[in-house]
N, C-alpha and C positions, 0 to 999 in steps of 0.2 A: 665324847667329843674329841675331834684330833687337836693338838694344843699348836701354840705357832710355832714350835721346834719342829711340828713334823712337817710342816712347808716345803716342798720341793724348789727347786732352782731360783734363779733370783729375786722372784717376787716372794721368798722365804724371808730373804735380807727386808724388803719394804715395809713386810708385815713385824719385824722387830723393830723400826727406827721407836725410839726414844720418842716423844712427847707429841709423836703425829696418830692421830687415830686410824685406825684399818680393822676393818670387817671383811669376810669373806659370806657369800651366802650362794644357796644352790640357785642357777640360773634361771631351772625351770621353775621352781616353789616357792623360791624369794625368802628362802628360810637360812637364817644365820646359823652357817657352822663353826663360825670360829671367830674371834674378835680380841685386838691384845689390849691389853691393859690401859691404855691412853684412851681407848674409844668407850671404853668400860667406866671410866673417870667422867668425862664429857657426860652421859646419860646417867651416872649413882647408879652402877651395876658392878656386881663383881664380873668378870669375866663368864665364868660358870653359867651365871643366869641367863646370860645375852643367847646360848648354844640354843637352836629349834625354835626362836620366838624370828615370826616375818618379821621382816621390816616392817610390811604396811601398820602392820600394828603398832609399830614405836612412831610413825612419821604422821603426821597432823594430816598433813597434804602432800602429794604421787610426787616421791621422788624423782627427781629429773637432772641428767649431767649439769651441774654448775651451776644453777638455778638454787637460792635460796628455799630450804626445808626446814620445817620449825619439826622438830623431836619431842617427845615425851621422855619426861626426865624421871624417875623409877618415884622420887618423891612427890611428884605432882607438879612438878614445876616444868617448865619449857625452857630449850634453848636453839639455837638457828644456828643448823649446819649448812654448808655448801658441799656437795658429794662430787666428788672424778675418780668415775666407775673402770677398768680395764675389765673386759669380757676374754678367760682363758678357759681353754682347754686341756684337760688329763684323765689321764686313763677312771671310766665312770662317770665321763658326762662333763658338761660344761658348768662355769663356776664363776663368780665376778669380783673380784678385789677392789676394793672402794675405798678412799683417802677422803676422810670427813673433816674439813675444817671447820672451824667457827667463823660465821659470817661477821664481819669486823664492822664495827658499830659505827652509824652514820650512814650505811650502805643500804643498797634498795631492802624494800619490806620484803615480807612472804606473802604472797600476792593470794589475798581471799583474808589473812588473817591477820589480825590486831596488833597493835605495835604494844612493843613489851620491853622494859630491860633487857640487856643481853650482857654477860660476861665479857671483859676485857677481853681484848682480843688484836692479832697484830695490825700495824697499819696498813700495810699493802692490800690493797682487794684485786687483786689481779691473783689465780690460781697457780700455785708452786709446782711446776713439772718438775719430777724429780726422774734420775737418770743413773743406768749405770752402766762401766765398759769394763771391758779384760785389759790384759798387759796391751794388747795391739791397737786399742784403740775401735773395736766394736763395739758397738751398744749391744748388751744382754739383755737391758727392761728400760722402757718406757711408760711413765704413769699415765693414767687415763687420761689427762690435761693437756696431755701432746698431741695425742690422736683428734682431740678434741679442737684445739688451737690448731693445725695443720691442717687437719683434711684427710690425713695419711688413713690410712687402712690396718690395722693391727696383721702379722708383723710385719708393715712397711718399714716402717724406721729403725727394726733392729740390724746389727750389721754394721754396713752404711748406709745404711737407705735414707736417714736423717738428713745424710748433706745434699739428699734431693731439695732438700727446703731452704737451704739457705738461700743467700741472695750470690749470686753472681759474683759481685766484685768482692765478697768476705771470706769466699771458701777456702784459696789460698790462707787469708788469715789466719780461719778459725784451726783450720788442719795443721798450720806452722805450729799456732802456739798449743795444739794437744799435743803432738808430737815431741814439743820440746819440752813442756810440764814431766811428758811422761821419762824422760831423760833424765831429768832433773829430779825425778821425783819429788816435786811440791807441787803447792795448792796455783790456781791458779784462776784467775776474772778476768772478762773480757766482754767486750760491747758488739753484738751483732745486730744483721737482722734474719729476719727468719718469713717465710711466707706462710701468713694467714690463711683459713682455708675460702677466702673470698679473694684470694689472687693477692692482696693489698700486703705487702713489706713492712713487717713490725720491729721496732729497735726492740731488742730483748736485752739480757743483763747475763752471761755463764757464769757460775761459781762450781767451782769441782773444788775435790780432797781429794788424794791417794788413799788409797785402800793396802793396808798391807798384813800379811800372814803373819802366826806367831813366831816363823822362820826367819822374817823381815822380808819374805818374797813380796815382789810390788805384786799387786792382784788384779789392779789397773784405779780405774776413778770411782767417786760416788758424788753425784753435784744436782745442782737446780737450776732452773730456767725462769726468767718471770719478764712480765711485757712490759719495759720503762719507755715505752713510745710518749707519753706524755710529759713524761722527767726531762726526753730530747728535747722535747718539741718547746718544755718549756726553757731548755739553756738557751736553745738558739735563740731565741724572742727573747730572752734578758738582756743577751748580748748585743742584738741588732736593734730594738725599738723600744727605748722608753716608753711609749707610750704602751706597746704590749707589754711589758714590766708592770706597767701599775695595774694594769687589770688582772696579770697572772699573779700580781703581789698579792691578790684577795682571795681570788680562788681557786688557789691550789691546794692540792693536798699533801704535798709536801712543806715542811717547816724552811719560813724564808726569813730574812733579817740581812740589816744594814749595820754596820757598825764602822767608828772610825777609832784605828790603830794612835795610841801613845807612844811617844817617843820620849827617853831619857835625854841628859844634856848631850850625850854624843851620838843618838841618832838611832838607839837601838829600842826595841820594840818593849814595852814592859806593863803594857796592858790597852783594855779596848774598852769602847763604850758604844753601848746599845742606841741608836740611832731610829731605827724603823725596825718594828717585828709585823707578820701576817698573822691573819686568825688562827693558822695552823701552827706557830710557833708554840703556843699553851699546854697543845693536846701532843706535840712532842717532844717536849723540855720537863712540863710541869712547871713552866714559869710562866707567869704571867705579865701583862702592858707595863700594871701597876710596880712590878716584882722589879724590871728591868729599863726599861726608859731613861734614858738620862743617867743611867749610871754606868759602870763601868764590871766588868765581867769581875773583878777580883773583889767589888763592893758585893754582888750577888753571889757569885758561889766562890768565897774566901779559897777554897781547896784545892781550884782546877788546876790541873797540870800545865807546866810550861808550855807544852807542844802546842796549846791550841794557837799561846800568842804569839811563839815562836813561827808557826806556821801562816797564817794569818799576816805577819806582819812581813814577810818574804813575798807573799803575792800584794801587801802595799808597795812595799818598797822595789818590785823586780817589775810589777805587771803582768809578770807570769802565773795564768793560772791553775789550780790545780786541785786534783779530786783525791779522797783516798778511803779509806775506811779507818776506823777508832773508837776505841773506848775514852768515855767522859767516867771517869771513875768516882768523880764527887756526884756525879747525877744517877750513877748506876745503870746509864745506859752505852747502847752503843752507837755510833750513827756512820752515813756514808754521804759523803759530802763533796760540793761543788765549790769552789770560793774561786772568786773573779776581782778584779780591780774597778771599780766605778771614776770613769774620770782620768785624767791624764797623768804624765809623770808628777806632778806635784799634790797628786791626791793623795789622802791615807785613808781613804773608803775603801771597805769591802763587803762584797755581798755575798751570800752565806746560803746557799738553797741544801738541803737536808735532809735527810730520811730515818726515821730509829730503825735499826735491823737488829738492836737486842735478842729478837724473839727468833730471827731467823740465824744468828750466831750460836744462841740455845740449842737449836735443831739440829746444827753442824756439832756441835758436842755430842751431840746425841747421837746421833750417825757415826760418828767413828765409835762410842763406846761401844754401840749395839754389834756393829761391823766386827769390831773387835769380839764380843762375844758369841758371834755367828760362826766365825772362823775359829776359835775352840771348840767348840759342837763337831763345827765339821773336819778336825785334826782329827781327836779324838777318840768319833764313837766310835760305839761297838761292832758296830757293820759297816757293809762297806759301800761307798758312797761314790761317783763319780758328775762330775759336768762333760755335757757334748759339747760338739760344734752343730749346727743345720745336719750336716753331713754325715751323721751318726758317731765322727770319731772322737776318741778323748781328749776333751779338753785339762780335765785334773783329777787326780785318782787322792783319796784320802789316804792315813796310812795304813786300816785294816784292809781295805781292797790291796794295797798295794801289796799287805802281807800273802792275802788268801792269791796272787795273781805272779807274785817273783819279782814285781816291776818296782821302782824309785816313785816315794807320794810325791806329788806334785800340788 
C-alpha cells in the first residue's frame, strides 16, 4: 500500500493534516488505497487494515457528497460521517480524496437508519473548506466542499478562478487583505460572501495561516472557509428588532446571553452578572440556567481572566461593539464572539452571541505541525522532487533535484 508520505502535490499536504480524516480510494472499484491515521482512529482501524477493503463495505448506507453516512466501526459499533469527496487525476487512472467529518450531534439523522449516540463532535454543521496557495496568492488545492458549495467545476477554482465566486462589491476586499497578510506574513480572518451554486450570496468566515519552510521561505497560506450566513443574519436582527431577538434568543445554534457589567466606586468594570442565557448557552459553556443566573461571572468561574470583563465592560461603557476570537482558559475552551450594547448610553447590558471554535483552533495546530512536517520530507529526501505551474514550468525544486540539476532549491 502506498503510505501518505508518498502523496503527490498538494493534496499530499491535506492527506497529513493532523486530526482531520482522509481516505483515498480507486475511483473506479471504490477500493481504499490509503487512509491516514485520523480516519483510521474514527472507524478502530489501524491504517494498514483500512488498504483494499471498499468503502461500500464500511458504509451502512451509499455514500453521498455531504449527506449524513453512518460507518461500521471495526468493533461493532457505528458512527456518522459526513464525506467531501475531490475527484483527481494521476498518472494510472482516476482516484478520489475524501475529508470524513463526524456529523455533529443534534444534526439531521441518516436517513433510512436509527438514531443512535454519536461521539462528540464540533459545533459548526456547516462543511469546512479547506484551502491552499503559493507565495503569489494562487490557489494549489481546493477541498471537495468548495466545488460543492460553488458550483465551480474542478479545476475551476485553482489559480484564481475562486474570485469568480465571490461577490462583487468584496473582491477588492478580499484580494487587499491576501495581499497584505502575505506582506506581512501573518495569519489572517475576514468576513465575505461568496456565491452558492444556486446563484444566492453566502456570508462565509476566511481564516488562513502562513505556511513557511525550514528555510523560513513564506510558501504562501493554508486556511478554511465555512458559511456564517445565519451568524449574519442573526447579528443583524439582534441589533434592529427586539422582537426578532427573542425568537433568535431560543433558536439558535449559537451560545447567547445577556449580562449586566459591575462597576467599582470609580466607575471601572470588575465583574458581570448573568442576566438571560439561551438553550444553546449549556451545550457551549458547560454551564448551565441553574449554574449561572443571577450570579455574577467571578461567583461561577472564580479563574476567569480579566480580559473577558475588561473587554465587556468597554463595549458598556463606549457602545462600541466588538467581535474577536479567545481563549476562556478556566473553561478550556475557545470561542468567537459578537458583544454589543443593549440600550442606551446609560445602560450596562451586553449581549454576548458566541461560538466554541476549540475544535477548529485544534485543527489549525494541526495544520501548521503536519505542514511543518511535510516540508522536511520534502527538503530532505533522497530523490528529487519538484512542483509545476499549469504550464509545465518550475514552481520549486527540492535540494536533491537541485543537486542532480546545478540549480538553487527552492
Amino acid at each position: 500500500m502506498a503510505g501518505p508520505d508518498e502523496a503527490q502535490g498538494p493534496e499530499r499536504e491535506v492527506f497529513l493534516l493532523g486530526g482531520v480524516g482522509v481516505f483515498e480510494a480507486d475511483a473506479e472499484s471504490g477500493l481504499i488505497t490509503r487512509a491516514n491515521r485520523a480516519f483510521g482512529e474514527l472507524l478502530g482501524y489501524p491504517e494498514a487494515e483500512l488498504s483494499g477493503l471498499p468503502v461500500a463495505d464500511l458504509a451502512e448506507t451509499a455514500p453521498a457528497e455531504g449527506v449524513p453516512v453512518r460507518f461500521r466501526r471495526k468493533d461493532g459499533g457505528g458512527i456518522v460521517l459526513e464525506l467531501h469527496t475531490t475527484r483527481l487525476e494521476r498518472e494510472g487512472g482516476a482516484y478520489t480524496l475524501t475529508v470524513a467529518q463526524r456529523r455533529p450531534e443534534g444534526g439531521p439523522g441518516v436517513p433510512g437508519a436509527p438514531s443512535a449516540p454519536q461521539p462528540a463532535a464540533p459545533t459548526a454543521s456547516a462543511p469546512v473548506i479547506v484551502w491552499l496557495t503559493d507565495p503569489e496568492g494562487r490557489c494549489t488545492f481546493l477541498s471537495g466542499a468548495w466545488y460543492d458549495f460553488t458550483g465551480q467545476t474542478p479545476p475551476g477554482g485553482l489559480g484564481l478562478g475562486w474570485a469568480e465566486v465571490l461577490h462583487p462589491d468584496d473582491r477588492e476586499l478580499v484580494g487587499a487583505t491576501l495581499a497584505a497578510a502575505g506582506e506581512a506574513l501573518r495569519p489572517f480572518r475576514l468576513d465575505f460572501r461568496l456565491r452558492r451554486r444556486d446563484g444566492l450570496y453566502r456570508w462565509v468566515i476566511g481564516v488562513a495561516t502562513p505556511r513557511f519552510g525550514d528555510d523560513g521561505a513564506f510558501l504562501g497560506f493554508v486556511g478554511s472557509v465555512i458559511d456564517i450566513t445565519e451568524r449574519k443574519e442573526a447579528e443583524a436582527a439582534l441589533r434592529d428588532s427586539e422582537a426578532r431577538y427573542r425568537s433568535l434568543f431560543s433558536s439558535i445554534d449559537e451560545g447567547f446571553n445577556v449580562i449586566e457589567l459591575l462597576l467599582d466606586a470609580e466607575g471601572r468594570p470588575t465583574d458581570y452578572r448573568f442576566l438571560e442565557i439561551n438553550p444553546a448557552f449549556a451545550g457551549q459553556t458547560g454551564l448551565t440556567a441553574e449554574q449561572t443566573l443571577g450570579k455574577t461571572v467571578l461567583e461561577v468561574i472564580p479563574g476567569l481572566e480579566p480580559f473577558w470583563i475588561e473587554t465587556y465592560g468597554r463595549v458598556a461603557l463606549t457602545g462600541e461593539p466588538t467581535r474577536f476570537e479567545h481563549e476562556a482558559a478556566a473553561l478550556g475552551r475557545a470561542y468567537d464572539v459578537y458583544a454589543f450594547r443593549l440600550g442606551g448610553p446609560e445602560s450596562l447590558k451586553v449581549a454576548v452571541l458566541f461560538s466554541d471554535v476549540t475544535e477548529r483552533k485544534r485543527l489549525q495546530e494541526a495544520l501548521r505541525g503536519s505542514l511543518g512536517e511535510l516540508e522536511t520530507i520534502y527538503r530532505t529526501a533522497p530523490v528529487g522532487l519538484a512542483l509545476f505551474d499549469p504550464e509545465g514550468r518550475y514552481r520549486r525544486v527540492n535540494d536533491r533535484l537541485a543537486e542532480i540539476n546545478g540549480v538553487e532549491a527552492s
